[in-house]
The first five atom37 places (N, CA, C, CB, O) and aatype in JSON, in Angstrom:
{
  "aatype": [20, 20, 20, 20, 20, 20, 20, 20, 20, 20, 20, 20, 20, 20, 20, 20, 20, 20, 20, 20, 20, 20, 20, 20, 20, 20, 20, 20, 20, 20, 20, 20, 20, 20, 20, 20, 20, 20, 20, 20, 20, 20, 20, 20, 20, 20, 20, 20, 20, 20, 20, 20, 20, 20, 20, 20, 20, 20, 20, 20, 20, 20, 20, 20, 20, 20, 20, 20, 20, 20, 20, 20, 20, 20, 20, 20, 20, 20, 20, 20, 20, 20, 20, 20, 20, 20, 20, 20, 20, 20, 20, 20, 20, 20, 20, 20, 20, 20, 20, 20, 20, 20, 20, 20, 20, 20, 20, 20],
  "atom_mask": [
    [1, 1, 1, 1, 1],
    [1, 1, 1, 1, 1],
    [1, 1, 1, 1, 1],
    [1, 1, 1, 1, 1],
    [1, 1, 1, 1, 1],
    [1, 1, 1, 1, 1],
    [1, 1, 1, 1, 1],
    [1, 1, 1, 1, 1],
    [1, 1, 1, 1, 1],
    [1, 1, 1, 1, 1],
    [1, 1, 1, 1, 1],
    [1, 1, 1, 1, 1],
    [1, 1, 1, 1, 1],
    [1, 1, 1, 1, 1],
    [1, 1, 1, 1, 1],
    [1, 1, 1, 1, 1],
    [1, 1, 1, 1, 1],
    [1, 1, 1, 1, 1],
    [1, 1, 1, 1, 1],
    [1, 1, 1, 1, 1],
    [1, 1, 1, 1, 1],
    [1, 1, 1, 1, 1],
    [1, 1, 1, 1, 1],
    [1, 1, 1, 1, 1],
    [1, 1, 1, 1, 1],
    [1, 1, 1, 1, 1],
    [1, 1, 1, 1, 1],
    [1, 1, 1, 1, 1],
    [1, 1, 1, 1, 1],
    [1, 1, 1, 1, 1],
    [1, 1, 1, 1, 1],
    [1, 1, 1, 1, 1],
    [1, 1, 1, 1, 1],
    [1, 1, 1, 1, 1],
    [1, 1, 1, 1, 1],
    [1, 1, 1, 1, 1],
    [1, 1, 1, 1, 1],
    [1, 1, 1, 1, 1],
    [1, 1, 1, 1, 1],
    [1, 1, 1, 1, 1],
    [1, 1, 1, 1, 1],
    [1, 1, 1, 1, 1],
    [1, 1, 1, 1, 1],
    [1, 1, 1, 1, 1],
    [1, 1, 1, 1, 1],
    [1, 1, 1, 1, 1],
    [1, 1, 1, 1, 1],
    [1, 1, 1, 1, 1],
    [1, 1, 1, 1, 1],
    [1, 1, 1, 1, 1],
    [1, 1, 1, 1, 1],
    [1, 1, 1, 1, 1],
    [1, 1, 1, 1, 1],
    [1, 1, 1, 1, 1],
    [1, 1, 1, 1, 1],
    [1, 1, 1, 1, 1],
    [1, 1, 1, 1, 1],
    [1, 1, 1, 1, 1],
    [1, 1, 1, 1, 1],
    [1, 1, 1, 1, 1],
    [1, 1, 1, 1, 1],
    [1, 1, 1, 1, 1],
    [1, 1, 1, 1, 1],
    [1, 1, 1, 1, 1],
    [1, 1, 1, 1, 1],
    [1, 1, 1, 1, 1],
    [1, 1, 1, 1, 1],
    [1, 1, 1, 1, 1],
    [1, 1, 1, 1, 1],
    [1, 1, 1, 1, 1],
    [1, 1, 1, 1, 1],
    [1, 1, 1, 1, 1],
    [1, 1, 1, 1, 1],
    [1, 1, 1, 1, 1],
    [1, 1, 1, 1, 1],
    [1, 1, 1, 1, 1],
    [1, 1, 1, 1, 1],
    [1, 1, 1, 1, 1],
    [1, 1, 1, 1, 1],
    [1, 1, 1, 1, 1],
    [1, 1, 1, 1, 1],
    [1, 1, 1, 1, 1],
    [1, 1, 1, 1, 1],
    [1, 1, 1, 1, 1],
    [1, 1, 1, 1, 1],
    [1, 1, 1, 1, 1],
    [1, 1, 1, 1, 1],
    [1, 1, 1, 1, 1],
    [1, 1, 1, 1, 1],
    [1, 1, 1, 1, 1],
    [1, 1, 1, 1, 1],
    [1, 1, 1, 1, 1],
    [1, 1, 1, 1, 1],
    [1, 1, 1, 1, 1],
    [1, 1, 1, 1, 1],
    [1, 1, 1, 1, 1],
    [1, 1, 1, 1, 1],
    [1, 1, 1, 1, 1],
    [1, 1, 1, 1, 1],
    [1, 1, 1, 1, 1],
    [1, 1, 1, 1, 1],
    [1, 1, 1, 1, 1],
    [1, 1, 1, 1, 1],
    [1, 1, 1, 1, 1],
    [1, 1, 1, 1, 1],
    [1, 1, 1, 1, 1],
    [1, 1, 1, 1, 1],
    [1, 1, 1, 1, 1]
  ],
  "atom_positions": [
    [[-82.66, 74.76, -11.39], [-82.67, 75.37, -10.08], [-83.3, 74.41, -9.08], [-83.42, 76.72, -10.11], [-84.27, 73.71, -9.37]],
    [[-82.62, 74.42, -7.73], [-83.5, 74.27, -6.65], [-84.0, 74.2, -5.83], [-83.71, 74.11, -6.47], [-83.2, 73.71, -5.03]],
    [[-85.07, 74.4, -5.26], [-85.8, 74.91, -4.42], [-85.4, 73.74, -2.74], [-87.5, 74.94, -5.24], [-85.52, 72.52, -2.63]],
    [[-84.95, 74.69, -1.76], [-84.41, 73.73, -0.24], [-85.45, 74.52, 0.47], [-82.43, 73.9, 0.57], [-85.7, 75.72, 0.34]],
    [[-86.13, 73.44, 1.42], [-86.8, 73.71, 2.4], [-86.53, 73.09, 3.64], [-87.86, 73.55, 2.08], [-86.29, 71.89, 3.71]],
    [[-86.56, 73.91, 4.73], [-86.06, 73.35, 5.48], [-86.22, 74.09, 6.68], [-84.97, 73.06, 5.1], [-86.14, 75.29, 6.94]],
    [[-86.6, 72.54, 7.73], [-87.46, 72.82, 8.89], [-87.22, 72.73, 10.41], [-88.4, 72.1, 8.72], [-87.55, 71.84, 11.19]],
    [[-86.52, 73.92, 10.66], [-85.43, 73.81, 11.86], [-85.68, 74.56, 13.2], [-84.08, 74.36, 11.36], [-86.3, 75.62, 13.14]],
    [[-85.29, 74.17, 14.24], [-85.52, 74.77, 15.57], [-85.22, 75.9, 15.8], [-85.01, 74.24, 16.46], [-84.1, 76.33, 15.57]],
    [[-86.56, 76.86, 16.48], [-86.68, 78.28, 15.87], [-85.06, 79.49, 17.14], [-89.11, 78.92, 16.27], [-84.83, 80.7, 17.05]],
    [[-84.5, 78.62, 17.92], [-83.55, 78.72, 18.04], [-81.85, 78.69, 16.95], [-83.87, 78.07, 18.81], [-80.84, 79.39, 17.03]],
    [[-82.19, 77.66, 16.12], [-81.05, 78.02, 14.98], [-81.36, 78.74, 14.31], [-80.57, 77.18, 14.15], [-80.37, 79.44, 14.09]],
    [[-82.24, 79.12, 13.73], [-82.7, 79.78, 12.2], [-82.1, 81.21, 12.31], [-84.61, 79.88, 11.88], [-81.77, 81.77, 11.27]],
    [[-81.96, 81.73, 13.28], [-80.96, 83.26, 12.85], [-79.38, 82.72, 12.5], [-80.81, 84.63, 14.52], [-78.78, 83.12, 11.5]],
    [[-78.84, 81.86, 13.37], [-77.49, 81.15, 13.15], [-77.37, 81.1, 11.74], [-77.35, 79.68, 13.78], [-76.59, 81.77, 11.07]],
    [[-78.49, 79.96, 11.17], [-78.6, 79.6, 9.73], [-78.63, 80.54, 8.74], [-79.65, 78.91, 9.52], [-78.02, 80.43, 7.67]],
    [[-79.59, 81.8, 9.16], [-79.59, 82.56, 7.89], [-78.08, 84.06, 8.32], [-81.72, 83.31, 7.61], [-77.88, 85.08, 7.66]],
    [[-77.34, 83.61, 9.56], [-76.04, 84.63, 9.17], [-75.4, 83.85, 8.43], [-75.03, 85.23, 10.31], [-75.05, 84.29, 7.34]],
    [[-75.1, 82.66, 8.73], [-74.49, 81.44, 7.82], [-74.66, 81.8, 6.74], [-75.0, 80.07, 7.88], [-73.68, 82.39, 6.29]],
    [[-75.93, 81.68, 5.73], [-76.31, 81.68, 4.3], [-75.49, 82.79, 4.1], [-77.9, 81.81, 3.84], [-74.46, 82.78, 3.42]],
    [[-76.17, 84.17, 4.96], [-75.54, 85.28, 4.27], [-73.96, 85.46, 4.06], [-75.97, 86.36, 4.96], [-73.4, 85.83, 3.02]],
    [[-73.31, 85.09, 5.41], [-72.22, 85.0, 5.1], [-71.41, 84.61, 3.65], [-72.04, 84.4, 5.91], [-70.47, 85.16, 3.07]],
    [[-72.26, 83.34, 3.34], [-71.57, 82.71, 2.23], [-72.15, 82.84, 0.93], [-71.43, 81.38, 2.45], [-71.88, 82.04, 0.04]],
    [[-72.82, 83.67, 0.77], [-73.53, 84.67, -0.61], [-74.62, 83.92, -1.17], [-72.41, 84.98, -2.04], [-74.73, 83.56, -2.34]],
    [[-75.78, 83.65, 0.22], [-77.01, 83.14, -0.11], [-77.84, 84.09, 1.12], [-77.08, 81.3, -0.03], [-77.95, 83.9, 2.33]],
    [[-78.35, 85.12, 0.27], [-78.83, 86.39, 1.35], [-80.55, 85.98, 0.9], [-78.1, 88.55, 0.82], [-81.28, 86.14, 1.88]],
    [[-81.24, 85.55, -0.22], [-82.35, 85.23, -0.56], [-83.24, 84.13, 0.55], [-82.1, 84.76, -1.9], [-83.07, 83.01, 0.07]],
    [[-83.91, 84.05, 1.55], [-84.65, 83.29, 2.17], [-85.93, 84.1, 2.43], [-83.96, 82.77, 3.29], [-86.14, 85.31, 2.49]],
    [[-86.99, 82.68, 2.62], [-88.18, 83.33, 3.62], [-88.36, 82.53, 4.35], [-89.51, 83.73, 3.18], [-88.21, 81.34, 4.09]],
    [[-88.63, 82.89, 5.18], [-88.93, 82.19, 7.09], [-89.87, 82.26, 6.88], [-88.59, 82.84, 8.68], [-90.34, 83.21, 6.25]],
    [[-90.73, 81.0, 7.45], [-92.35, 80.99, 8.03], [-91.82, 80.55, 9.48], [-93.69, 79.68, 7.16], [-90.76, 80.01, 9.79]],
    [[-92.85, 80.95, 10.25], [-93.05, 80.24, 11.57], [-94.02, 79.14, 11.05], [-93.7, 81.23, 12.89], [-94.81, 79.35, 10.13]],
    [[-93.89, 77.75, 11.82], [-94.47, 76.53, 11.59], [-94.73, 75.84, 12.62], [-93.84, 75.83, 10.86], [-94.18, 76.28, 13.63]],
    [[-95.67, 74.46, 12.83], [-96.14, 73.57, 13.61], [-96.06, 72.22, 13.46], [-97.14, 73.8, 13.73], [-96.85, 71.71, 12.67]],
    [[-95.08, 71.34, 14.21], [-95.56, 69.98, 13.37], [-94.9, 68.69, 14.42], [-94.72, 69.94, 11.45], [-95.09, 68.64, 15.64]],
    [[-94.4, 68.06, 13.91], [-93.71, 67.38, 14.88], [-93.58, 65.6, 13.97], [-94.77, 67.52, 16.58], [-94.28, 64.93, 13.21]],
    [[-92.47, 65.48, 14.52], [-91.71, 64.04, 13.86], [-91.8, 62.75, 14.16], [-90.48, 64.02, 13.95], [-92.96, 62.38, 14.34]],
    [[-90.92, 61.87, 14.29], [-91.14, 60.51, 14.65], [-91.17, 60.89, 16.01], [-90.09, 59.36, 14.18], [-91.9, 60.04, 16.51]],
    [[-90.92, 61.42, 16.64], [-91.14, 61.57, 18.37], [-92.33, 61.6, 18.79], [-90.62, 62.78, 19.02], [-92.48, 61.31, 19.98]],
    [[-93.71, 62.01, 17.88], [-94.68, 61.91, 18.06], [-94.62, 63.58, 19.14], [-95.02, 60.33, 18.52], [-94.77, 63.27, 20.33]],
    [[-94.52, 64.5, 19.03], [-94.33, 65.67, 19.64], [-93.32, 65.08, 21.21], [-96.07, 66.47, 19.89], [-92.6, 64.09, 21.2]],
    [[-93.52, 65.9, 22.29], [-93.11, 65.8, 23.79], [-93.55, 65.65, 24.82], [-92.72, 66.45, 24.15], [-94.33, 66.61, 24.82]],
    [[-93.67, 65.21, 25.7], [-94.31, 64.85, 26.79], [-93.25, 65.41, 28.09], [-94.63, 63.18, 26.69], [-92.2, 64.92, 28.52]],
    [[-93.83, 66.35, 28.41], [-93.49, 67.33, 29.79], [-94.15, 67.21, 30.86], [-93.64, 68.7, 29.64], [-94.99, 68.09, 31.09]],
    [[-93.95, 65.96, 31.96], [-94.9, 66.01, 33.05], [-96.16, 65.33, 32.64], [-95.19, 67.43, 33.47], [-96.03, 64.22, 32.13]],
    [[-97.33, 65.8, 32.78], [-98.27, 65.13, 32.26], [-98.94, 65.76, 30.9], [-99.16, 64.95, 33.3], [-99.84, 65.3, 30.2]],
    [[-98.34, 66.69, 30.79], [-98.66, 67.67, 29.51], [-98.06, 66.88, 28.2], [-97.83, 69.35, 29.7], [-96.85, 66.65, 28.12]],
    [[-98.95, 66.51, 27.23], [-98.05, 66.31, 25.59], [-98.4, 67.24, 24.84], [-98.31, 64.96, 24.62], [-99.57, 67.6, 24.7]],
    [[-97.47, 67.68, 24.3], [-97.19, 68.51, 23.39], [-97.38, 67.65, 22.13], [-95.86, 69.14, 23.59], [-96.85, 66.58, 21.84]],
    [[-98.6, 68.67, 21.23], [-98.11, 67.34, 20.06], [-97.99, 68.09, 18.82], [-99.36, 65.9, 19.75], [-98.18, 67.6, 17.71]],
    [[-97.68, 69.3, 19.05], [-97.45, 70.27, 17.42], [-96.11, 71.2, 18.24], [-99.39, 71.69, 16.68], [-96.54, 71.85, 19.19]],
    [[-94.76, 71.32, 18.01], [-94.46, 72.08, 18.38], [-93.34, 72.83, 17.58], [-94.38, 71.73, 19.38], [-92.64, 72.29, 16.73]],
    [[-93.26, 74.29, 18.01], [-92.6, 75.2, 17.24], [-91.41, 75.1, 16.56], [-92.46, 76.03, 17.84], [-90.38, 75.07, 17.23]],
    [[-91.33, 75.03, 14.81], [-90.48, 75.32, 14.25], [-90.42, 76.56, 12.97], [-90.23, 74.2, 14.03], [-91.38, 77.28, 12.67]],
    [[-89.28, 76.59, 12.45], [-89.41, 77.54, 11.41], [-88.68, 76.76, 10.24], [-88.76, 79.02, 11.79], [-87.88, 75.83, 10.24]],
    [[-89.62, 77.94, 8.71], [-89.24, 76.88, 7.83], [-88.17, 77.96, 6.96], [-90.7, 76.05, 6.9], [-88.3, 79.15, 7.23]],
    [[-87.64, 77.77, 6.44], [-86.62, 78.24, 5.75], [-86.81, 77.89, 4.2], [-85.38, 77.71, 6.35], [-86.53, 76.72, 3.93]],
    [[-87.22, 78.65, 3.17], [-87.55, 78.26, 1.72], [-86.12, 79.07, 1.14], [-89.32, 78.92, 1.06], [-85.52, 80.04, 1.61]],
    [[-85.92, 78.42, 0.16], [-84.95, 79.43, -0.75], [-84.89, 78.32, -2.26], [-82.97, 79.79, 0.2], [-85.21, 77.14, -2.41]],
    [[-84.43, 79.17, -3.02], [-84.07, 78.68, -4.4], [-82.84, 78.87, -4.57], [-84.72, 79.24, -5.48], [-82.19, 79.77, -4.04]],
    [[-82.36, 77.86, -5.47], [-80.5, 78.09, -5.69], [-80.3, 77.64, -6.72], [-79.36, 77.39, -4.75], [-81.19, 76.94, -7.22]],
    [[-79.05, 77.86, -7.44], [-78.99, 76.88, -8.87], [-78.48, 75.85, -8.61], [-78.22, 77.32, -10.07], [-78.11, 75.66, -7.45]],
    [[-78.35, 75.07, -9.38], [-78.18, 73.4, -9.01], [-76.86, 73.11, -8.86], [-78.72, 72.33, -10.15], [-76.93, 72.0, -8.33]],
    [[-75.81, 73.33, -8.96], [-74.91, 73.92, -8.25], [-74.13, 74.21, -6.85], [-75.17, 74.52, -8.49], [-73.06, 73.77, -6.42]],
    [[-75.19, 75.24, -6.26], [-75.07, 75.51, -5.3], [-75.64, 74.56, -4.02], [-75.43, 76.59, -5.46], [-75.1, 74.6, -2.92]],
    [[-76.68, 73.8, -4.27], [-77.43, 73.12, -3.65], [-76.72, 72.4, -2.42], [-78.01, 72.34, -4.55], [-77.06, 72.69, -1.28]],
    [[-75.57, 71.3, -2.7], [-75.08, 71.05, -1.96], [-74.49, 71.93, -0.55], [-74.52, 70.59, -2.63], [-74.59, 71.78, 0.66]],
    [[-73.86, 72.88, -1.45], [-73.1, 73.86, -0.16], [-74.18, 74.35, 0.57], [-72.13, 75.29, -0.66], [-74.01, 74.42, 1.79]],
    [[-75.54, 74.81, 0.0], [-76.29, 75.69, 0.92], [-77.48, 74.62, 1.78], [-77.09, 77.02, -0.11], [-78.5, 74.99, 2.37]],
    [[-76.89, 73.0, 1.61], [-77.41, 71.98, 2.2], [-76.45, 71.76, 3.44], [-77.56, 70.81, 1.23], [-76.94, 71.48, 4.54]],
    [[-75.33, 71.88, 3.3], [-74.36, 71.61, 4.14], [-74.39, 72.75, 4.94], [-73.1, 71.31, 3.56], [-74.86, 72.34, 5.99]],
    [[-74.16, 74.04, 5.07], [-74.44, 75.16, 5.62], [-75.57, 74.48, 6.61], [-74.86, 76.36, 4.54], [-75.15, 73.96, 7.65]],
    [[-76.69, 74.48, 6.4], [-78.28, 74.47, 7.11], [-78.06, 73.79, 7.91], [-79.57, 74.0, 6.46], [-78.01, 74.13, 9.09]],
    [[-77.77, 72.01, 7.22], [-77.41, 71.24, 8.29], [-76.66, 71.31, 9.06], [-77.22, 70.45, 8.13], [-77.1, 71.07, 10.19]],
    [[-75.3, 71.62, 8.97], [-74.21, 72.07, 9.92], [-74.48, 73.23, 11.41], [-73.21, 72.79, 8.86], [-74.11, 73.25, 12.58]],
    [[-75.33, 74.11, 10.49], [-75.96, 74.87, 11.81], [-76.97, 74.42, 12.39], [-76.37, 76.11, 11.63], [-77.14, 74.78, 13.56]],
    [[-77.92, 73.53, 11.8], [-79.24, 73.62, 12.33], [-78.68, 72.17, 13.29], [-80.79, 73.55, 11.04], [-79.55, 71.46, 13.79]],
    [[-77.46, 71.89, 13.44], [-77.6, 70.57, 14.09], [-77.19, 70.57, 15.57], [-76.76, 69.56, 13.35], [-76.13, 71.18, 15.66]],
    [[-77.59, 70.13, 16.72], [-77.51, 70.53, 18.32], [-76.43, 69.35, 18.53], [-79.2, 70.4, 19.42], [-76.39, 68.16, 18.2]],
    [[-75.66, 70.12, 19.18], [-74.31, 69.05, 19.45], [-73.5, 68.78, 18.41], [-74.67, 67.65, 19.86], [-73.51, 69.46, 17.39]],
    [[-72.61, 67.63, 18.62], [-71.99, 67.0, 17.77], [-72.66, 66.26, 17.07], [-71.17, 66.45, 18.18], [-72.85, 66.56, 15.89]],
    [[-73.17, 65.18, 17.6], [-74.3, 64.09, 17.06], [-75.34, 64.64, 16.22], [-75.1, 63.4, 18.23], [-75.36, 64.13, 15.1]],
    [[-76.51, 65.88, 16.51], [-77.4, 66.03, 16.54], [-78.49, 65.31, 17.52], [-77.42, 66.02, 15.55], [-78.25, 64.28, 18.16]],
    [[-79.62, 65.95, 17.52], [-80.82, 65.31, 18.31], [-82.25, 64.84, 17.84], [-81.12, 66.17, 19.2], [-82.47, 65.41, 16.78]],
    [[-83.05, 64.23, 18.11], [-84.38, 64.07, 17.7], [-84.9, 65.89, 17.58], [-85.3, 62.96, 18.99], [-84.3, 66.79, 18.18]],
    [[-85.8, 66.06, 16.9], [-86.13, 67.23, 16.68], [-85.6, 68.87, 15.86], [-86.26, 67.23, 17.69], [-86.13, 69.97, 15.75]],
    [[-84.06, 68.15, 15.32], [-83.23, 68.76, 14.66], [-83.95, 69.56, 13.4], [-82.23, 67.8, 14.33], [-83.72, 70.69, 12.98]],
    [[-84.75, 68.72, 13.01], [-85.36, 69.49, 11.69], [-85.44, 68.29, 10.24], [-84.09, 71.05, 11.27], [-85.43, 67.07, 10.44]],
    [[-85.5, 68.68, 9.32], [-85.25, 68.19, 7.84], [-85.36, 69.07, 6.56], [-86.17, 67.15, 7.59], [-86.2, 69.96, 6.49]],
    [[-84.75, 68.87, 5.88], [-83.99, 69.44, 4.91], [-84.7, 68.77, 3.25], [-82.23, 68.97, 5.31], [-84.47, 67.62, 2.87]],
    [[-85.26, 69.4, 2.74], [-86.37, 68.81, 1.69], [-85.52, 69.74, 0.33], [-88.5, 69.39, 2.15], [-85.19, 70.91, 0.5]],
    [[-85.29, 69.1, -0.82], [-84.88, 69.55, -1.87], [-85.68, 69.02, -3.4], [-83.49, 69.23, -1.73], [-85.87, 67.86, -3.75]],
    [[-86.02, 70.13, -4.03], [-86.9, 70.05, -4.68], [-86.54, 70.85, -6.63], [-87.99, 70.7, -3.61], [-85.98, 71.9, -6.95]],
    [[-87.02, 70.01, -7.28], [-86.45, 70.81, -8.74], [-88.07, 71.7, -8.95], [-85.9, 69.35, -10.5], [-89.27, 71.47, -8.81]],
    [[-86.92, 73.07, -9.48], [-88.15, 74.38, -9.42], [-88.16, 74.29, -11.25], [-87.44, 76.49, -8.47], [-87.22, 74.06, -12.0]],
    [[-89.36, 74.51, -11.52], [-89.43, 74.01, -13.36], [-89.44, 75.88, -14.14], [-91.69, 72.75, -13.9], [-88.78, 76.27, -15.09]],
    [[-90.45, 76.67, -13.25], [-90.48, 77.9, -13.71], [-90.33, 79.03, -12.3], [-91.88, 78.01, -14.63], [-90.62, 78.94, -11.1]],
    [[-90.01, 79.58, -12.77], [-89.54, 81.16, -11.68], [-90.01, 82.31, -12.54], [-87.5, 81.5, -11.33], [-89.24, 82.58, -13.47]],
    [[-90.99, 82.98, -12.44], [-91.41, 84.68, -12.46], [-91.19, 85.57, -11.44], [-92.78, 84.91, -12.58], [-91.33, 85.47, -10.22]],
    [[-90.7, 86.75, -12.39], [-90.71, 87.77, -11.29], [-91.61, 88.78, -11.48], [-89.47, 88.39, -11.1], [-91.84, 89.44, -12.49]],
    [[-92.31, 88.85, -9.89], [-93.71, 89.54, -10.4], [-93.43, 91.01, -10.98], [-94.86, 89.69, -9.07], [-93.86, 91.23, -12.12]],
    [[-92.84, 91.91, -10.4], [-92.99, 93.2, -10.84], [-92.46, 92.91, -12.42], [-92.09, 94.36, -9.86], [-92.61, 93.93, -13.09]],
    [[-92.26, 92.51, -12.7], [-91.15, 92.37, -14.3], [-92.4, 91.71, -15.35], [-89.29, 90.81, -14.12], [-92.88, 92.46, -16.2]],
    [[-92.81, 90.53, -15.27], [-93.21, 89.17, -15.38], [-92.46, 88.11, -16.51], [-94.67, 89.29, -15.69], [-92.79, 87.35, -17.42]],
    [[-91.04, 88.65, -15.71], [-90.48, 87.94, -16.73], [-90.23, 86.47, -15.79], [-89.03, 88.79, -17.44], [-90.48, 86.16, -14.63]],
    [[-89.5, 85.69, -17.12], [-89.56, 84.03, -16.68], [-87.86, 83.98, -16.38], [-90.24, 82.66, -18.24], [-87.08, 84.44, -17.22]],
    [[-87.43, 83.45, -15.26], [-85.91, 83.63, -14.95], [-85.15, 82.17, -15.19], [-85.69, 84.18, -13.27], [-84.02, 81.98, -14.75]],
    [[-85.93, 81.12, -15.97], [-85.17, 79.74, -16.31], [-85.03, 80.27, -17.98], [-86.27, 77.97, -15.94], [-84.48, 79.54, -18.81]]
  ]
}
């Protein structure tokens, strides 16, 4: 299995998760988040911004699926054609054990 995280402008993230659902990945959790990239945050006037708002998107998938529900994220989470600085990133990770609490059973 594995585990995609992924850290996108809190403007896409409903796009992204009708997307998932649409395509029979209804399992996510959203955090709201703070951070900022090679841009070093924004500079508005004389104001810098140097943490600014994103959301993170966690889910697990089987290995398998990974690709498609990589392509999905990115495809939505991306502004324009090109994309832009601040788009987000997309982190993929191998999950070794999965419990489910009410049960405590082991799901690998």
């Amino acid at each position: 299995m594995k585990m995609i995280r992924a850290i996108v402008r809190p403007e896409k993230s409903s796009l992204i998760l009708n997307e998932l659902m649409d395509a029979g990945y209804p399992a996510v959790t959203k955090i709201d988040v703070v951070g900022r990239g090679k841009q070093r945050g924004i500079k508005v006037g004389n104001i810098h911004y140097d943490e600014l708002q994103k959301e993170m998107l966690m889910m697990v998938v089987e290995d398998e699926d990974k690709d498609e529900v990589v392509k999905i994220i990115a495809k939505n989470a991306r502004t324009g054609d090109s994309g832009a600085y601040g788009d987000g990133k997309i982190f993929v990770s191998t999950v070794e054990e999965v419990y489910t609490i009410s049960s405590g059973q082991n799901k690998l």
